[in-house]
C-alpha positions in Angstrom: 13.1 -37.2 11.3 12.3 -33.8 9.9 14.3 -30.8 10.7 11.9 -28.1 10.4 10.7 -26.7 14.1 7.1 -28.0 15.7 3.8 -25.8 15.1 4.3 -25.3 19.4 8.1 -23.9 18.6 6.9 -21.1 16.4 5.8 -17.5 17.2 2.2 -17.2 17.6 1.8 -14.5 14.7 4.0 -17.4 12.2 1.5 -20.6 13.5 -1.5 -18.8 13.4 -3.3 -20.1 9.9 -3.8 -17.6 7.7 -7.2 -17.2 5.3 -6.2 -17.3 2.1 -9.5 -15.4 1.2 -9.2 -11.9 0.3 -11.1 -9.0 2.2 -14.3 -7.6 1.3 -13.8 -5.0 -1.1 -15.3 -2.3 1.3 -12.8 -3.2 4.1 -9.9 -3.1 1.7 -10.9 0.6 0.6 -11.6 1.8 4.2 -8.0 0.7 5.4 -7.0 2.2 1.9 -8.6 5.4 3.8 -7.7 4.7 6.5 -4.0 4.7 5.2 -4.2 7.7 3.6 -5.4 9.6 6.6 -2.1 8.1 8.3 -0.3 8.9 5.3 -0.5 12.8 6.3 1.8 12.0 9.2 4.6 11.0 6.8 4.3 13.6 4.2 4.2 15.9 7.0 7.7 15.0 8.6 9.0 14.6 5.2 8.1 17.7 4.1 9.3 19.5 6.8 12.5 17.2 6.4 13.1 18.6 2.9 12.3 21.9 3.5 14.9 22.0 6.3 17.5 20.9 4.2 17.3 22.3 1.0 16.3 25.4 3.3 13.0 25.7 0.9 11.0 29.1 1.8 8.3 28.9 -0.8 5.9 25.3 -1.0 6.1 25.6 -5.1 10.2 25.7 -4.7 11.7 22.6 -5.3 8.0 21.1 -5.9 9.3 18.0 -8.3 12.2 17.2 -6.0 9.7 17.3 -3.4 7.4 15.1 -5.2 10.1 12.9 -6.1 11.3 13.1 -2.3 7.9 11.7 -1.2 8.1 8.9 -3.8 11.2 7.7 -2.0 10.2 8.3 1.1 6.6 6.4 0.8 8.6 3.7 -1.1 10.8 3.1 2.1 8.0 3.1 4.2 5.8 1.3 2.3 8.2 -1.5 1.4 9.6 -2.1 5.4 6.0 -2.1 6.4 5.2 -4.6 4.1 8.5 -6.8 4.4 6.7 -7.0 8.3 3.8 -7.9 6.9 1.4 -5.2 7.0 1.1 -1.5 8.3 -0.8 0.5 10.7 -3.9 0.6 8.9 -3.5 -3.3 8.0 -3.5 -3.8 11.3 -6.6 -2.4 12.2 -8.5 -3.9 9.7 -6.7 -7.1 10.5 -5.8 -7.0 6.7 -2.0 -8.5 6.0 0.1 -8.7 2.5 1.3 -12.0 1.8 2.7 -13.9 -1.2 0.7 -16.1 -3.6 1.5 -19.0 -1.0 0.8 -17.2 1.8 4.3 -16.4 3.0 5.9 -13.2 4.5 7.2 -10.6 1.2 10.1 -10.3 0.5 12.0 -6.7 0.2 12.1 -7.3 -3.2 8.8 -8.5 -3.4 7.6 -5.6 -1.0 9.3 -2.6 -3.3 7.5 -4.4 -6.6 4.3 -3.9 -5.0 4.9 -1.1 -4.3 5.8 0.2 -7.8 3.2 -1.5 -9.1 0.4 0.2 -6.5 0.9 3.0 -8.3 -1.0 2.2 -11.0 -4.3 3.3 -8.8 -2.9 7.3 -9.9 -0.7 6.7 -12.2 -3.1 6.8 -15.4 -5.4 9.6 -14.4 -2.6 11.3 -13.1 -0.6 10.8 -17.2 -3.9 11.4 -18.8 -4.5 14.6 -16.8 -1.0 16.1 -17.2 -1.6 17.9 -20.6 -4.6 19.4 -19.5 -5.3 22.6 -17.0 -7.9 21.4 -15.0 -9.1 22.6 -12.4 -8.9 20.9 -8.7 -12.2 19.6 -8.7 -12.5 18.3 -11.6 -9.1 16.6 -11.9 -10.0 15.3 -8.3 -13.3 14.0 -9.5 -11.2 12.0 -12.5 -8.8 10.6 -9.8 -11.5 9.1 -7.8 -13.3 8.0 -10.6 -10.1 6.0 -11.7 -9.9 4.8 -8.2 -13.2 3.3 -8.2 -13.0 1.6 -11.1 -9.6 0.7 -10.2 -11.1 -0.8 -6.9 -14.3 -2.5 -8.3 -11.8 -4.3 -11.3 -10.9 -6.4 -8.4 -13.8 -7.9 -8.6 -12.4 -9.6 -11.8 -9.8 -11.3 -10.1 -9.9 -15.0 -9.4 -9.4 -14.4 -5.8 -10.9 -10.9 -6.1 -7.5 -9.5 -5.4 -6.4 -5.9 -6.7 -4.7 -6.3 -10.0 -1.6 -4.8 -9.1 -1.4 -7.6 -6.1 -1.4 -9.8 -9.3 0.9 -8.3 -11.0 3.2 -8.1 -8.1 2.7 -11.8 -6.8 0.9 -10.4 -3.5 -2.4 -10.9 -1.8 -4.2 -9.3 0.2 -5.9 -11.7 2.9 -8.0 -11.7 6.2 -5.4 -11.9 9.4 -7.0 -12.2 12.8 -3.9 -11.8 15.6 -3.6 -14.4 18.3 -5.6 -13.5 21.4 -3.5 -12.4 24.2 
């Protein structure tokens, strides 16, 4: 007699099979968007967090702790969101983070992803730095990384981003139970 609970005892979001196949590439980038769009939301409470109390008056005052503010503060949200298994833009694009088996992340597993997402600005951002370019043209360099970053997926085995490799995650096609 096996101890683990019936299919019928579980939660509807646990039974439901998952596809293990990951997401067209252009529904991955439009949630990626779509994410960054919500992502205004949070820098925006954040910001206005900081300022408040390090009592900034100037935008360029404090800019790194800001900036290193922000890090924290996306790293917390991304990391719960993904512990629960995806955020709001995941949900709308019925897109959800899993393991290599297919299981829920971990924290730890969450914040590694994390970390490691960064590598979509990280390098143009590095190679950038010693140079004073202007806006357009470093945002032109940025995209361009992010395209290629994108299209590298491609590569993958189960044409997963390669930080989701390097992390142990996938991305993967979730379709919620029907009420």
């Amino acid at each position: 007699m096996s101890s683990l609970p019936s299919p019928d005892a579980l939660p509807a979001a646990v039974a439901a099979p998952l596809n293990l196949q990951a997401p067209r590439l252009i529904r991955r980038m439009a949630c990626w968007m779509y994410e960054g769009i919500l992502m205004f939301g949070v820098v925006f409470i954040a910001g206005y967090l900081f300022g408040t109390l390090s009592q900034t008056r100037n935008a360029m005052d404090n800019r790194h702790a800001l900036q290193a503010f922000l890090f924290v503060v996306f790293g917390i949200y991304f990391t719960w969101f993904w512990a629960k298994g995806q955020t709001l833009a995941m949900k709308t694009w019925h897109i959800r983070v899993v393991d290599r088996e297919g299981r829920p992340l971990t924290q730890r597993r969450a914040l590694l992803r994390y970390v490691c997402s960064w590598l979509w600005f990280l390098p143009p951002l590095a190679a950038l730095a010693p140079f004073s370019l202007p806006g357009g043209e470093a945002t032109v360099i940025v995209l361009g990384w992010v395209a290629v970053w994108a299209v590298l997926s491609r590569f993958h085995p189960q044409q997963q981003f390669w930080h989701d490799a390097l992390a142990g995650t996938r991305l993967v096609h979730y379709e919620p139970a029907k009420k």
